[in-house]
C-alpha positions as CSV (number, residue, x, y, z in Angstrom):
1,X,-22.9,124.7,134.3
2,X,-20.0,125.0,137.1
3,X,-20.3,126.6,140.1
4,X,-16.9,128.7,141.3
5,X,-16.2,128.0,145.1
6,X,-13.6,129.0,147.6
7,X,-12.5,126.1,149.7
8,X,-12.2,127.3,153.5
9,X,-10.3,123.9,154.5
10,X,-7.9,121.7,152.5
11,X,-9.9,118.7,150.8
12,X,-8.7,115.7,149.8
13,X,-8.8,115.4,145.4
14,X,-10.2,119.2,145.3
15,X,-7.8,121.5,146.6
16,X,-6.2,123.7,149.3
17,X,-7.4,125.7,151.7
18,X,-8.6,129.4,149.5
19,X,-8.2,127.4,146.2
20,X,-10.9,128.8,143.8
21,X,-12.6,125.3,142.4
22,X,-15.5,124.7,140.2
23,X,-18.0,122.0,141.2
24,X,-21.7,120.9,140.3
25,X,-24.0,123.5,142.2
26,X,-25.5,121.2,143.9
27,X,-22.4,119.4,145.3
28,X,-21.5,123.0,145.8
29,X,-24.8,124.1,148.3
30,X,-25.1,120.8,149.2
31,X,-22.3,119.5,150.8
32,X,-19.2,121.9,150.6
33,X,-20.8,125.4,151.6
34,X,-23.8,123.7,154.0
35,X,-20.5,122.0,156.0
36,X,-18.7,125.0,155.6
37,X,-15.7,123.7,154.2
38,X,-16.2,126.3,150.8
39,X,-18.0,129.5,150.1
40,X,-19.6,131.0,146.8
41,X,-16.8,132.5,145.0
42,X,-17.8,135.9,143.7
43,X,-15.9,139.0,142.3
44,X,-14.4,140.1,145.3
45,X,-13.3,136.7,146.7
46,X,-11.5,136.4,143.0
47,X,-10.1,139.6,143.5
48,X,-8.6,138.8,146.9
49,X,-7.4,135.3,145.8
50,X,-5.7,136.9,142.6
51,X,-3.8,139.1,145.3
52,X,-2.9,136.1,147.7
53,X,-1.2,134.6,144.4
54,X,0.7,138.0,143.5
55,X,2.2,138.4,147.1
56,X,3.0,134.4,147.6
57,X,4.9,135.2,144.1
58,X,6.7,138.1,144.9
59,X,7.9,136.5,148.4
60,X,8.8,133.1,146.4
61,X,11.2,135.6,144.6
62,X,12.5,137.8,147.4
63,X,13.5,134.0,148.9
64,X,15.0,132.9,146.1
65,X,17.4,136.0,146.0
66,X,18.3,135.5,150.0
67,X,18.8,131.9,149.1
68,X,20.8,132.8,146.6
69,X,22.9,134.9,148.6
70,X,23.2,133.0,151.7
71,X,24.7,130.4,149.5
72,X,27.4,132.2,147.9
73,X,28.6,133.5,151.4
74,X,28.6,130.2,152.8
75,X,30.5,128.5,149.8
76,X,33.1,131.7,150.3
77,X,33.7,131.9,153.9
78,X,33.4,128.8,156.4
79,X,30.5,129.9,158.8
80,X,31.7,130.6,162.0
81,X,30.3,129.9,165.6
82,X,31.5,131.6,168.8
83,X,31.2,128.8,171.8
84,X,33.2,128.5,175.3
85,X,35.2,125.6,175.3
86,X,36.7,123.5,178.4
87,X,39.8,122.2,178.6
88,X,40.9,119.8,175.7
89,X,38.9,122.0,173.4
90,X,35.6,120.1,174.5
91,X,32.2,122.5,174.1
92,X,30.0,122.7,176.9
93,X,27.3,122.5,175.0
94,X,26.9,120.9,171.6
95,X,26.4,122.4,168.2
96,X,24.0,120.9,166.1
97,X,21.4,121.7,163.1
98,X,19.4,123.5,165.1
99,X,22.7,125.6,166.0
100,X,23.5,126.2,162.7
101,X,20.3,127.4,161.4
102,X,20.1,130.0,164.4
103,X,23.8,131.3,163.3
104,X,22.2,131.4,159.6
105,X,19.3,133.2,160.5
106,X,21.8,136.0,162.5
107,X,24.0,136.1,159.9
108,X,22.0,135.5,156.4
109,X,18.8,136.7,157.4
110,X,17.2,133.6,155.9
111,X,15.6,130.4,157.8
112,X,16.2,127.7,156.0
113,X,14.2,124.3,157.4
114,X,16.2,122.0,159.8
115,X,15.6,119.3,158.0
116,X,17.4,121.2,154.8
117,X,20.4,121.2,157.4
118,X,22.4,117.9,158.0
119,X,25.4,117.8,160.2
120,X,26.4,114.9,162.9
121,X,26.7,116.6,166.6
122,X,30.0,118.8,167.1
123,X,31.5,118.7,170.8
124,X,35.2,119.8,170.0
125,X,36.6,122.9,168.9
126,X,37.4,122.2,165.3
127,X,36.5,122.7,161.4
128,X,33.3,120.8,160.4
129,X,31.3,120.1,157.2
130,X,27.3,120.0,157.0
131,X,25.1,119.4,154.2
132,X,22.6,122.1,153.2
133,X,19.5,120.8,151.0
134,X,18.4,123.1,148.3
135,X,15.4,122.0,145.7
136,X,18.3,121.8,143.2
137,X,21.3,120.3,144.6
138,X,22.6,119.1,148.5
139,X,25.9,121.5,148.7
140,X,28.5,120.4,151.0
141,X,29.6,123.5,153.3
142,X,32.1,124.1,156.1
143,X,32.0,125.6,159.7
144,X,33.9,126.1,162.3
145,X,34.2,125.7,165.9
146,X,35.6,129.1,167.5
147,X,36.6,129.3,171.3
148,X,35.2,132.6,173.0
């Protein structure tokens, strides 16, 4: 007979953090709920686990559709960023990832992780590719440099 446990910390070969598990009792009352690393799972704590999966879904979906189209903009249209240049077209301040995923967020209203975004460091006016990293595929996209 199994005991069903909520674990209230992430534990090495058992689960994550409000994973529902099932463990010998006494490993259960012994060790996991006496160090309060898990609690006794009852109806309640089932339910509420059962609607922490629905929502994680649901916004797994609703980020898949604003990935989807963030994507398809960028592949259209080159994203653009507005900076004040110095003479010879040099930046006063540089662009990089963290740039672009700001001017992504503004413009996309999605926040994809900076290290999903690859580009070298852009001091110039001028056109300039970065990599973004999707589960699926690394798509090559373009930007550009405009003077204010």
């Amino acid at each position: 007979m199994k005991m069903k446990v909520m674990l209230l910390t992430d534990i090495r070969k058992l689960g994550a953090k409000w994973d529902i598990i099932e463990v010998a009792p006494a490993y259960a009352r012994n060790v996991l709920i006496r160090q309060w690393q898990a609690k006794e799972a009852d109806i309640n704590t089932i339910k509420a686990y059962e609607q922490r999966l629905k929502k994680k879904e649901k916004q797994q979906e609703e980020d898949a559709e604003k990935i989807a189209i963030a994507v398809e903009k960028l592949k259209v249209t080159p994203l653009k960023i507005l900076r004040t240049a110095a003479p010879m077209w040099n930046l006063y301040d540089k662009v990089t990832s963290q740039t672009l995923q700001s001017e992504i967020i503004t413009k996309y209203s999605y926040k994809f992780d900076l290290k999903n975004i690859i580009c070298d460091k852009i001091d110039k006016i001028w056109e300039f590719n970065f990599e973004l990293i999707l589960e699926w595929k690394k798509l090559k996209l373009k930007g550009e440099v405009i003077s204010e």
